[in-house]
C-alpha positions as CSV (number, residue, x, y, z in Angstrom):
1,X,119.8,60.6,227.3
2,X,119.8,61.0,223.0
3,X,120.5,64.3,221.9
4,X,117.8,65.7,219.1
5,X,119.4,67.4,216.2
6,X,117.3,69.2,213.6
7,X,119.0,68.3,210.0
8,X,117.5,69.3,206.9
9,X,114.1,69.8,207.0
10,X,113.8,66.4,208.3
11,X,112.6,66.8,211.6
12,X,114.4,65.8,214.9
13,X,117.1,62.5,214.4
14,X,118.2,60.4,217.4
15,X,121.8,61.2,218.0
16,X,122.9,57.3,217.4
17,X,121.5,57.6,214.0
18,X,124.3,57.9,211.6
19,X,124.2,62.2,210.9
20,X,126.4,63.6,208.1
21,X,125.7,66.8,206.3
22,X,127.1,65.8,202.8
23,X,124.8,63.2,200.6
24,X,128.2,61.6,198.9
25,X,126.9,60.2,195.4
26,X,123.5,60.4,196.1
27,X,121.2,63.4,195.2
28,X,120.3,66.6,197.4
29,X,116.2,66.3,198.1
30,X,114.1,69.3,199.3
31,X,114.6,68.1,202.5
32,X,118.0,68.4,202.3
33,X,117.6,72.5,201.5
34,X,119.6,73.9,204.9
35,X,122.5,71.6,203.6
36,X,122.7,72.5,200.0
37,X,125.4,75.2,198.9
38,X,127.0,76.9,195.8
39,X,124.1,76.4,193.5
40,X,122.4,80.1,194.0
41,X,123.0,81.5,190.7
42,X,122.1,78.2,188.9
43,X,118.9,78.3,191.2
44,X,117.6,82.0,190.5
45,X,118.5,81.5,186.7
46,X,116.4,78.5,186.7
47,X,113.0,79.4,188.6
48,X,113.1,82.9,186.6
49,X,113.2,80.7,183.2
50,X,110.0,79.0,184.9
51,X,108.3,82.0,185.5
52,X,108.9,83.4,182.1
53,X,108.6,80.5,179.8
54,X,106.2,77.5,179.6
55,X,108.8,75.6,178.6
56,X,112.4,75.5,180.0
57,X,115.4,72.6,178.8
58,X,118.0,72.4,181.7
59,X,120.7,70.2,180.8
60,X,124.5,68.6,181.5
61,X,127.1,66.2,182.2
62,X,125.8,63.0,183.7
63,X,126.9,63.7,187.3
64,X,126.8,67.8,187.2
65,X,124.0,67.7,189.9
66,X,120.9,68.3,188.3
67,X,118.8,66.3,190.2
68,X,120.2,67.7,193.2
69,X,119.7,71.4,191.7
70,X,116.0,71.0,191.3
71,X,115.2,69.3,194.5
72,X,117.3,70.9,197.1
73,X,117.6,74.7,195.5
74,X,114.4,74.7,192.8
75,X,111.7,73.5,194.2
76,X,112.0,75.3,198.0
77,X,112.4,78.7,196.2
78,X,109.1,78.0,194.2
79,X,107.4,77.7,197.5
80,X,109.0,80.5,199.0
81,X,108.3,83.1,195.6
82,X,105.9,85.4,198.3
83,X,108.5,85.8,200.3
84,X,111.3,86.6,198.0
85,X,113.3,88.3,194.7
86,X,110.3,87.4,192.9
87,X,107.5,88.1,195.0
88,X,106.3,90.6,192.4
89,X,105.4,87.5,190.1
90,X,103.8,85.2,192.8
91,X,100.2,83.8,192.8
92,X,98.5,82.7,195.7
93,X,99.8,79.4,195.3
94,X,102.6,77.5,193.4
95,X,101.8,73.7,192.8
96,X,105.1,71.8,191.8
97,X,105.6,68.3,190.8
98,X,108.7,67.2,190.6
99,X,108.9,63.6,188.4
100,X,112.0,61.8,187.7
101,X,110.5,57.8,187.5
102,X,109.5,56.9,183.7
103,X,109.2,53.0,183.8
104,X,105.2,53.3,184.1
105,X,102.6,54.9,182.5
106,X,103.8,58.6,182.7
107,X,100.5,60.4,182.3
108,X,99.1,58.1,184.9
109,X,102.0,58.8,187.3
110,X,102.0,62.5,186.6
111,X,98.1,62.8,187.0
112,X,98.1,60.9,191.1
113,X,101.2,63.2,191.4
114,X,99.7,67.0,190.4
115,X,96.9,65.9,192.4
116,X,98.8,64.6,195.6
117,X,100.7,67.9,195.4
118,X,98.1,70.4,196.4
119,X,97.9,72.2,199.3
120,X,94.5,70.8,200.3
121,X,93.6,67.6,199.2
122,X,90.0,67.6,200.2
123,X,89.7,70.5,197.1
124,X,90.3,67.6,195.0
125,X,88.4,64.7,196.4
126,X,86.1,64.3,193.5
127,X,89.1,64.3,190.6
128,X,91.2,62.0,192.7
129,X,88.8,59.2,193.5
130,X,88.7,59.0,189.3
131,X,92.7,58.8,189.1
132,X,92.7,61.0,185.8
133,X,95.6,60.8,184.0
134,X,98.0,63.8,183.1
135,X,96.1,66.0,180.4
136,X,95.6,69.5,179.8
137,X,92.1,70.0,181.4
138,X,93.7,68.5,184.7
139,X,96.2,71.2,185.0
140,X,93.6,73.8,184.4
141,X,91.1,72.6,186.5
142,X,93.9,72.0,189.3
143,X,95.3,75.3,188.7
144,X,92.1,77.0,188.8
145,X,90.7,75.0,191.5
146,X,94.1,77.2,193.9
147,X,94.3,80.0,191.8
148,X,97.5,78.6,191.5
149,X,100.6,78.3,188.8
150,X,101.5,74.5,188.1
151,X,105.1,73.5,187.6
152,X,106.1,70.5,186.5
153,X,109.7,69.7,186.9
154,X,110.3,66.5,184.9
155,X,113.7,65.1,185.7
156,X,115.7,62.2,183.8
157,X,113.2,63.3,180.7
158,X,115.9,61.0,178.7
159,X,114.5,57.7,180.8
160,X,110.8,58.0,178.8
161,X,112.6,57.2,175.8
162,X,114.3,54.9,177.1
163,X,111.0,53.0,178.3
164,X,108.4,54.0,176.0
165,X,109.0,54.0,172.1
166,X,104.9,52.7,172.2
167,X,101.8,54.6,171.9
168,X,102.1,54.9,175.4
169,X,105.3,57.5,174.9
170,X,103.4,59.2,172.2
171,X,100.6,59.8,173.7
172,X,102.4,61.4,176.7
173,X,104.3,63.6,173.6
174,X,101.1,64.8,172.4
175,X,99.5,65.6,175.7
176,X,102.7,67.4,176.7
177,X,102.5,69.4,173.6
178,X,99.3,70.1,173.9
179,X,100.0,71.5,177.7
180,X,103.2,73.8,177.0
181,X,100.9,75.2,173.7
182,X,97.9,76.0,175.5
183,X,97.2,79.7,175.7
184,X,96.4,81.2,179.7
185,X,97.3,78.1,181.4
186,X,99.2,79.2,184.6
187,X,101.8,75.9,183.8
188,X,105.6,76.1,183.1
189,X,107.6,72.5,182.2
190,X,111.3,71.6,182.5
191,X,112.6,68.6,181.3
192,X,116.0,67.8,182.7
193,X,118.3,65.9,180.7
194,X,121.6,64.6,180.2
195,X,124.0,66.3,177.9
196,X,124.9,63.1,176.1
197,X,120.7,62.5,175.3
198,X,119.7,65.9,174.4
199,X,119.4,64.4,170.6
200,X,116.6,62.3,172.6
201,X,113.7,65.5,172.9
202,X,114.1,65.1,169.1
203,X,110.8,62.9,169.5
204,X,108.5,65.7,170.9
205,X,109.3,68.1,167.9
206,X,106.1,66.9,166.3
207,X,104.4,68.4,169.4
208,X,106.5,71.5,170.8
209,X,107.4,74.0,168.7
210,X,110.7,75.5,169.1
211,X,111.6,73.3,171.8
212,X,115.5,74.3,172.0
213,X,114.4,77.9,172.0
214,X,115.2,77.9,176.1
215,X,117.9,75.9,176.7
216,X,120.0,76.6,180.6
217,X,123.2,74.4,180.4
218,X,124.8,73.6,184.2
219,X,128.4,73.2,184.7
220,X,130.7,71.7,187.1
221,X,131.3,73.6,189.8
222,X,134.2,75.9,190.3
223,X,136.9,75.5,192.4
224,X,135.6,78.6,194.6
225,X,132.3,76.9,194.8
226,X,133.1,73.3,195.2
227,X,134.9,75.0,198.3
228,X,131.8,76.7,199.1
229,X,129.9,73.4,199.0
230,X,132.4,71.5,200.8
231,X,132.7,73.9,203.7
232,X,129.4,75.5,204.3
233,X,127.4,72.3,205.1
234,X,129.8,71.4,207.8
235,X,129.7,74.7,209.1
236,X,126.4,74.7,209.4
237,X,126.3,71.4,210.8
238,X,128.7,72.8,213.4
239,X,126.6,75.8,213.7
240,X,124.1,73.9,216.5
241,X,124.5,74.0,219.9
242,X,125.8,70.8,221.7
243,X,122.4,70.3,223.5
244,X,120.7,70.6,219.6
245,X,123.5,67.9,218.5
């Protein structure tokens, strides 16, 4: 008979699917959370930013694993804020979009994707059979629709310049600005960018105020945690029983 083994969040895999722990070049998603090591630090430094600024620049090296920090260590503690270091802050729910695709329209794309990331979809039957684009009064209604905070984690920000220098572009800058401005909004924004493109969020000064006032800058990893993240996920791998593998 296949053996089951439970890997990442992903559910059961078929033993004679191809099962490694490590993602090589490719980035760590949420559902790879059980596998994702030596980012801890990083990861409480970040989601306390969230909680305590609308607006929060996290930035590196092309390759430093920011993608990977914000899917696999990020984005499971903001679900999990109830239960942990920062219960004291939690609401009764956390609605969090992580975006990192900018070739389309982006308030189009972020609007479908605020709205397919609530808890209960049928709470916002009526606003998604309209397909409202990303705007301030979406995130309040949404937010106040859950009594909910809204996080929107907005990866490879660099890419939207990249694609759209048109009205298109600027009339995501404006709504953005207007949504990190906006007194009593429960919302906090990250834009994750490379090092090499910072110069880039030079377009949305028009529109945010102060915007390199909270900057988090991640490294490379040290040699004690590139260990850690070497070892650990075999470890745990290993850490099943023969019948689970």
């Amino acid at each position: 008979m296949t053996g089951l083994l439970p890997i990442g969040g992903r559910g059961l895999q078929n033993l004679g699917d191809p099962v490694c722990p490590y993602k090589g070049l490719g980035a760590y998603t949420e559902a790879d959370k059980d596998y994702f090591f030596a980012r801890d630090t990083a990861r409480d430094l970040v989601v306390a930013n969230l909680m305590a600024s609308r607006l929060t620049v996290l930035y590196g090296p092309s390759g430093v694993g920011k993608s990977s920090l914000l899917q696999a260590g990020v984005l499971p503690l903001l679900r999990q804020t109830a239960e942990g270091a920062f219960s004291y802050l939690a609401v009764e729910e956390a609605i969090i979009v992580y975006w990192a695709s900018w070739r389309n329209d982006p308030r189009v794309e972020l609007g479908n994707a605020l709205l397919h990331a609530v808890p209960r979809p049928e709470v916002v039957r009526d606003l998604a059979a309209r397909r409202p684009p990303l705007s301030l009064e979406l995130v309040q209604e949404v937010a106040t629709r859950f009594h909910a905070d809204v996080y929107l984690l907005l990866d490879q920000f660099e890419e939207l310049a990249l694609y759209h220098t048109n009205d298109l572009g600027k009339a995501f800058d404006a709504e953005l600005g207007r949504i990190v401005a906006a007194p009593g909004v429960p919302v906090s924004v990250l834009l994750g960018v490379r090092e090499d493109a910072l110069s880039k969020l030079d377009r949305l000064e028009p529109y945010v105020s102060r915007i390199f006032d909270n900057n988090l800058r991640l490294d490379h990893l040290t040699p004690a945690e590139a260990r850690e993240a070497m070892e650990q996920p075999l470890m745990r791998y290993n850490s099943f029983s023969p019948l689970e593998r």
